[in-house]
C-alpha positions in Angstrom: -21.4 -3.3 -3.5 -21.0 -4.7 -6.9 -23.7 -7.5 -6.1 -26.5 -4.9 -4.3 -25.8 -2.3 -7.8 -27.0 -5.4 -10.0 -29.9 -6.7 -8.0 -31.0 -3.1 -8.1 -29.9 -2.2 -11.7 -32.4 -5.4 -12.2 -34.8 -4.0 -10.6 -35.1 -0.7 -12.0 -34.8 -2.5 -15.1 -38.3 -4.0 -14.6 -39.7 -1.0 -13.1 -38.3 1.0 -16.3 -40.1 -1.4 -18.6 -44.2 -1.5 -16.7 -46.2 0.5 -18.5 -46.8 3.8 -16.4 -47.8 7.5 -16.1 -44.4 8.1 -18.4 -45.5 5.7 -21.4 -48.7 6.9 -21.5 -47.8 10.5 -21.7 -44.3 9.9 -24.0 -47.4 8.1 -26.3 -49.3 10.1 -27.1 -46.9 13.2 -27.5 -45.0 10.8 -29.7 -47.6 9.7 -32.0 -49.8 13.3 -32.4 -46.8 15.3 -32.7 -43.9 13.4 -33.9 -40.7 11.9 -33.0 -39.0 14.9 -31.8 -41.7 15.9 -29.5 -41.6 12.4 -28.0 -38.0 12.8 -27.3 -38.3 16.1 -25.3 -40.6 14.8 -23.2 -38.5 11.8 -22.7 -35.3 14.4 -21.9 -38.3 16.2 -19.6 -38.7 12.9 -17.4 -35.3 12.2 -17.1 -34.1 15.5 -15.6 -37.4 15.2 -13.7 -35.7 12.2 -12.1 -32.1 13.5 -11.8 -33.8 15.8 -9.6 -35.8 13.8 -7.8 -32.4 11.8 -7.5 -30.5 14.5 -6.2 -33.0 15.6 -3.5 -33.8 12.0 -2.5 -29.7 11.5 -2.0 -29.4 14.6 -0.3 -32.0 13.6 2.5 -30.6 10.4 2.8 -27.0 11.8 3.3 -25.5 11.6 -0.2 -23.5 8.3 -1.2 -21.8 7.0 -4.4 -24.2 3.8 -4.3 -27.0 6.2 -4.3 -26.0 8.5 -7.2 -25.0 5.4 -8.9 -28.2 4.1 -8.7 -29.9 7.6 -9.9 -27.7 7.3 -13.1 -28.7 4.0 -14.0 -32.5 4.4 -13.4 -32.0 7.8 -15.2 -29.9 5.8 -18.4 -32.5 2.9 -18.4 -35.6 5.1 -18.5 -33.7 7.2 -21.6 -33.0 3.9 -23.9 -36.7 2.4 -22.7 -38.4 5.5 -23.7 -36.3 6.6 -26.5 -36.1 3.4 -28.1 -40.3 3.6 -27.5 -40.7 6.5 -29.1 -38.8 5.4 -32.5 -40.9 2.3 -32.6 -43.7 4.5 -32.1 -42.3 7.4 -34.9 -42.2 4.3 -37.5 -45.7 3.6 -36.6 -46.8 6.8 -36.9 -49.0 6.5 -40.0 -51.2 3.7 -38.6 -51.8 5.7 -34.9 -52.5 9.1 -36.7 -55.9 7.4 -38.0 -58.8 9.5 -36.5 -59.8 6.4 -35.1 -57.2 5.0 -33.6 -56.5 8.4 -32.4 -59.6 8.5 -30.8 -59.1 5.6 -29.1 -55.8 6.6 -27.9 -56.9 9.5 -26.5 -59.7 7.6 -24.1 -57.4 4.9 -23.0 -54.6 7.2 -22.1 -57.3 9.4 -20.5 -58.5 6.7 -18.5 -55.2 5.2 -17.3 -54.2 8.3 -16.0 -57.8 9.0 -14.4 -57.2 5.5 -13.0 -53.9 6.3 -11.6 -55.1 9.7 -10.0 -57.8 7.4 -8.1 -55.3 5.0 -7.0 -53.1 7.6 -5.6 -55.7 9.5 -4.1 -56.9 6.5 -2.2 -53.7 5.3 -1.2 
């Protein structure tokens, strides 16, 4: 059990880390409006996965491995994005430029745009 919990701890750690929906949206909440709003939405993702935890182990008849496995995707994704978004607080005064705000704002539009397509024709 011990071996299977690391292999997949390791792999939720590389899953936690590529870049995604989560980092584009803790962004740009983090560097318009400020360390504190970065961190909700950081709290807001991970009790969106607790839940999705909990009802993914409830239809797959709840086990320890599985709502050990929540935890640590849930504790990875926390110290990712938190640490993310004090990076991004310190940085704060070069991404509040109107340019480089400008420029946020497209890319993040268009990574999401680009993720919406790939969903929708997947």
């Amino acid at each position: 059990m011990l071996t299977a919990l690391l292999g997949a701890t390791g792999v939720l750690a590389l899953l936690t880390l590529v870049p995604g929906p989560d980092m584009a949206i803790v962004t740009k909440r983090a560097v318009t409006r400020g360390r504190g709003d970065g961190l909700r939405t950081v709290a807001g993702i991970a009790v969106g996965l607790l839940i999705w935890g909990a009802l993914t182990a409830a239809g797959l008849g709840p086990t320890v491995g599985m709502a050990l496995l929540v935890l640590v995707h849930v504790l990875l994704t926390v110290v990712w994005l938190g640490t993310y978004v004090y990076v991004l607080s310190r940085a704060r005064r070069f991404f509040a430029r109107p340019r480089v705000r400008r420029a946020l704002d497209r890319t993040t539009g268009v990574v999401l745009i680009g993720f919406g397509v790939r969903v929708a024709t997947t």
